[in-house]
N, C-alpha and C positions, 0 to 999 in steps of 0.2 A: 613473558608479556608479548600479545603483540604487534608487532609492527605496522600496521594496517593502521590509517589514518582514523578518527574519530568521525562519526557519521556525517556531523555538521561540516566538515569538509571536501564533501562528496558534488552532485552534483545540483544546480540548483534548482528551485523548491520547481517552478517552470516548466522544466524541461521534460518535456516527454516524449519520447519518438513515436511515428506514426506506428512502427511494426516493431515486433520484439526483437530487443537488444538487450539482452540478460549480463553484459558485460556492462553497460552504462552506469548503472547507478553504482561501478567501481572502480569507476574509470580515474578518479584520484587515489585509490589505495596504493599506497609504494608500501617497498619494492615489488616486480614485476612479478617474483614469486605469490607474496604475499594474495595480490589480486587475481594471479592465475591460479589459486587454492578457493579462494570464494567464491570465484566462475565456476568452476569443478564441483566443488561441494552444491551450487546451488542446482546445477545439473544432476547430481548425483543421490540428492534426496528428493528433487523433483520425481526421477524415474524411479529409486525402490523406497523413499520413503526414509528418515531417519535411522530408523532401528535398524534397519536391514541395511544400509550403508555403514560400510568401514574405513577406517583411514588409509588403509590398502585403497579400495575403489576412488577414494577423493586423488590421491595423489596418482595415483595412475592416471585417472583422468587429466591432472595436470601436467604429464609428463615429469612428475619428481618421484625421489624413493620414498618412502611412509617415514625415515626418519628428517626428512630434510621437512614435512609437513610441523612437526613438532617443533622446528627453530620458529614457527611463527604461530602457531595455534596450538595452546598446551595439549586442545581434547577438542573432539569431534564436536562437541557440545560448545565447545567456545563460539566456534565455527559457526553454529547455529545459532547463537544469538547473536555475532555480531552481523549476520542476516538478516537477523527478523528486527535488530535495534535501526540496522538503517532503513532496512524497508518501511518501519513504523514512522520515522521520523520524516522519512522523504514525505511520504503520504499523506501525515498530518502536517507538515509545511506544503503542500499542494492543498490541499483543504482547505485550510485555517486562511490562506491567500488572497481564493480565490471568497469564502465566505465576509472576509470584511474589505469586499470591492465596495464599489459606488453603490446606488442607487435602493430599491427599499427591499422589503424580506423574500419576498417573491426571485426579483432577479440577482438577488445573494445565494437564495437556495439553491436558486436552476442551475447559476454560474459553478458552486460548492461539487454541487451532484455532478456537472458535467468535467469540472477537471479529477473529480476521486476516482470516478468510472474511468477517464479516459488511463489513469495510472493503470490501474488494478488490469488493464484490456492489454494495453504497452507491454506492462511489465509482469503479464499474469504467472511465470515459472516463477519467478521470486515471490509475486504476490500469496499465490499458494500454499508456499512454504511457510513466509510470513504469517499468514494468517489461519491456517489448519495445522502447523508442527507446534502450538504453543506448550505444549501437555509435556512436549518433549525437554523443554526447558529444564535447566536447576531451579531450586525454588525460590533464589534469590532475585534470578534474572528473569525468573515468569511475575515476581513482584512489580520489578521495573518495569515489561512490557505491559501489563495487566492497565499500568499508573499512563502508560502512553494512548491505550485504547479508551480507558477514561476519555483522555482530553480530548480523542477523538469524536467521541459519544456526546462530550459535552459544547463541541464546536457546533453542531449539526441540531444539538436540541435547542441551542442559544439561537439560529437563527428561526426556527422553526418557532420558538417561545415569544419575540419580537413580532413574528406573521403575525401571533393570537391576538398580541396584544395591540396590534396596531390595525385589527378588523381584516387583514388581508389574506388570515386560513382561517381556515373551522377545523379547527382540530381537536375534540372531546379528550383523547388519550396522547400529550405531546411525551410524554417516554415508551408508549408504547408506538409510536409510531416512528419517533427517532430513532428505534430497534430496527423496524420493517424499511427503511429507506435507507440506514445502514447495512441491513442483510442486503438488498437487493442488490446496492453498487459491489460491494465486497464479493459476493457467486460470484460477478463476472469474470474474477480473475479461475474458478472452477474449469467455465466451459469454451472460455475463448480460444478463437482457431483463428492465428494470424493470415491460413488460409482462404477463411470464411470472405462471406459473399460482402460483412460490414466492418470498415474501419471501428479503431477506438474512437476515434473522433465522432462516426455518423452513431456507434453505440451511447456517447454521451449526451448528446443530443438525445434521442429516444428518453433514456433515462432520465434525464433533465424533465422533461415532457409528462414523464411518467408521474416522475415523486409529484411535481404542482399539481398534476390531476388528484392525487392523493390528498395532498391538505388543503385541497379544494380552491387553490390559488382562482382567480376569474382570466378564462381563454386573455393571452399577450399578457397579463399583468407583468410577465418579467420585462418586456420593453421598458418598464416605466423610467421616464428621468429622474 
């Protein structure tokens, strides 16, 4: 079993650093082993990818021997879902937060879309893995992640469904476009370059900007009180 704290103990739903810190969202996992194993591994399938990464390469990267990995991680694969379970969970508690703020569907959405992006930008090496290694799962634990991307899908359509109904989108296709506003925030974690010329923050913004242009929100409507 391991050792490593349960994801809801991690860090809170809030919190995002401007620049990547791939250690943060593990920053509660005890013991120091434990979390310098899921630093490593997140390192270590970011650069070759799951299948091509070995328990050799994870532990080496953490400075331990490949049997000292196995007192906290049975299998490489554990590893990776207890990855992609926290990353999923932080994500949709950044989401879900930010989507039932104040004010009407417009400045829910933009708020929604501006803190998902700004995670997925933060925290894009985890994000990556999180979100394109899911194939690599057991088929137990790609059940469980599958049921959290649900809720994900369904945070994002709910406010979107609220705009229709309350005259503040036009939107003909609200799951097909809860698709396209999910894809869009989610790439980011693909191509971002903590070097690049824009923060997570000014990319949320954009984006924010973006999706209202899409379901036709009216120029400021997120102001509204």
């Amino acid at each position: 079993m391991s050792a490593a704290r349960r994801p809801e103990d991690g860090l809170s739903a809030g919190e995002a650093p401007a620049g990547e810190a791939e250690d943060a969202p593990w920053s509660d996992v005890t013991p120091d082993a434990a979390r310098r194993l899921l630093v490593a591994a997140v390192e270590a399938f970011a650069e070759r990818g799951f299948h091509a990464t070995t328990t050799r390469d994870i532990a080496g990267r953490a400075g331990m021997s490949p049997a000292a990995l196995y007192i906290h991680y049975r299998t490489k694969e554990e590893l990776l879902h207890r990855i992609s379970r926290v990353g999923h969970d932080k994500s949709l508690a950044v989401l879900s937060e930010a989507a039932e703020g104040s004010g009407g569907a417009a400045r829910r959405l933009a708020d929604a879309v501006r803190a998902f992006v700004r995670w997925h930008a933060a925290h894009h090496t985890t994000a990556r893995i999180v979100q394109y290694e899911l194939d690599a799962l057991d088929p137990a634990h790609r059940t469980e992640i599958v049921a959290l991307r649900r809720r994900t899908e369904a945070v994002v359509r709910g406010v979107i469904e609220d705009g229709v109904r309350t005259g503040a989108f036009d939107v003909p296709d609200v799951p097909g476009t809860t698709l396209a506003v999910l894809s869009l925030c989610i790439d980011v974690a693909r191509w971002f370059n903590a070097a690049g010329r824009r923060t997570p923050e000014q990319i949320g913004d954009l984006y924010a900007d973006l999706v209202l242009r899409m379901v036709g929100a009216a120029p400021g409507e997120d102001d509204e009180e």
